[in-house]
C-alpha positions as CSV (number, residue, x, y, z in Angstrom):
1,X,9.3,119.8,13.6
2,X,10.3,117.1,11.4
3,X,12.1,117.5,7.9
4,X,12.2,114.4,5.4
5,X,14.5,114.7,2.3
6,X,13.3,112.6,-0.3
7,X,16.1,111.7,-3.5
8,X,18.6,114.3,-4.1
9,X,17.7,116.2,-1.1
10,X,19.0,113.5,1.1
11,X,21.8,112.8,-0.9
12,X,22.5,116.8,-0.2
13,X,21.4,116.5,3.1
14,X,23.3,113.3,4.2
15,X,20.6,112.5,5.9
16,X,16.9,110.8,5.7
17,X,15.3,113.1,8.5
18,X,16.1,116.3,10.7
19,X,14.5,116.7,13.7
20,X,14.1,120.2,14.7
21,X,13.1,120.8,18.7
22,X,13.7,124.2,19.3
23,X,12.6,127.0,17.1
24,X,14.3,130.3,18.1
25,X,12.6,133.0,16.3
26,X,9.1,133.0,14.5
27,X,7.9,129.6,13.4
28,X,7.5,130.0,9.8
29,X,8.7,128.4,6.6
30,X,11.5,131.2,5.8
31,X,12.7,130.6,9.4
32,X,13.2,126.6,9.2
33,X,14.5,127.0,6.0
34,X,17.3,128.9,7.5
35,X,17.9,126.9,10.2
36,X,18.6,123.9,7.5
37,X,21.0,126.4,5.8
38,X,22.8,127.4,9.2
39,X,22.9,123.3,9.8
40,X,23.5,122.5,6.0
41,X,24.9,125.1,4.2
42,X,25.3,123.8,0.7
43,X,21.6,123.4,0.3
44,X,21.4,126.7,-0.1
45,X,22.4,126.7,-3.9
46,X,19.8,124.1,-3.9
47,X,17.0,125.9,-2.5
48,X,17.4,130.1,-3.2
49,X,18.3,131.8,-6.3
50,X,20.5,134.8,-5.7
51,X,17.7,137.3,-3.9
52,X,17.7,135.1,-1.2
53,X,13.8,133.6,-2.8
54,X,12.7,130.0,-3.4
55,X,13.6,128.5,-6.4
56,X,10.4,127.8,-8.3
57,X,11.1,124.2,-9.1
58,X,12.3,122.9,-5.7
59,X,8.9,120.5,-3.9
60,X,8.5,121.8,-0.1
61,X,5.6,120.2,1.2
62,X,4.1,121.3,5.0
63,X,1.4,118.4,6.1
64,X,1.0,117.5,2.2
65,X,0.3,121.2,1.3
66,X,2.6,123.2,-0.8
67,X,3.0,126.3,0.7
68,X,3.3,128.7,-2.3
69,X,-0.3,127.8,-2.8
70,X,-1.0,129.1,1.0
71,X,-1.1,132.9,0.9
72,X,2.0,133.7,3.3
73,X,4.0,131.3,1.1
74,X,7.0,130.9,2.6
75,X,6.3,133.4,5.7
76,X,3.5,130.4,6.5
77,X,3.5,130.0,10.5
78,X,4.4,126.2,11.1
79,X,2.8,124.4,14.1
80,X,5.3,122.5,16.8
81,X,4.7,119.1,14.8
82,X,4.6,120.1,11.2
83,X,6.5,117.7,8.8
84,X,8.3,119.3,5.8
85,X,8.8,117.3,2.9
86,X,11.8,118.6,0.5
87,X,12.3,116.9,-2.9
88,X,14.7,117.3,-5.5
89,X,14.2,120.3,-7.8
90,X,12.3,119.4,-11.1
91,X,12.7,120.5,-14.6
92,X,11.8,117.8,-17.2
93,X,7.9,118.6,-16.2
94,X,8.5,122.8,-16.6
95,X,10.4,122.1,-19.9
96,X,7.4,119.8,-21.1
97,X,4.9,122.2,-20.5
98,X,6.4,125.0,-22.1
99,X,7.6,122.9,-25.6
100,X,3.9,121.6,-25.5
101,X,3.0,125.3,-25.3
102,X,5.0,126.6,-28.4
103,X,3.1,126.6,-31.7
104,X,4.0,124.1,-34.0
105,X,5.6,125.1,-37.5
106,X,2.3,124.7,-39.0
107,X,0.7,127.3,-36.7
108,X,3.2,129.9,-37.2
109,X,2.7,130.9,-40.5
């Protein structure tokens, strides 16, 4: 398996691209996110919130697919050569949505 940090990710990361070649334990998401915490263990504050679940606004890609659209999510099995894609968290996108979501003065009254 193959993880690429894109932006701050890498900057976290120190690195452009982890190879992983041996996967002790199931071969899922959760897993190979641990095994980057276990190798890198200030991404953690990057990645879970404080019951141990994936912050909403980090981009993890699997082959292209974002896995909290898959119905295992993060418990996903992951095939020998799956590439994981990890961006930097986003929040100007989130934060547009929900201003463009508020009433304006006019529709309040």
């Amino acid at each position: 398996m193959q993880v690429r940090f894109y932006a701050n990710m890498r900057t976290i990361a120190g690195q452009e691209v982890f190879e992983i070649t041996d996967v002790t334990g199931d071969k899922t998401l959760r897993n190979l996110l641990n095994i980057l915490i276990a190798q890198f263990p200030h991404i953690q504050t990057y990645l879970f919130n404080s019951a141990n679940e994936l912050l909403p606004d980090v981009p993890i890609f699997v082959n292209g697919r974002n896995p909290r659209l898959e119905s295992l999510g993060v418990d996903m099995p992951l095939e020998a050569d799956a590439v994981i894609s990890m961006f930097s968290p986003i929040s100007s996108g989130k934060m547009n949505v929900e201003v463009m979501r508020e009433p304006t003065f006019s529709e309040r009254k």
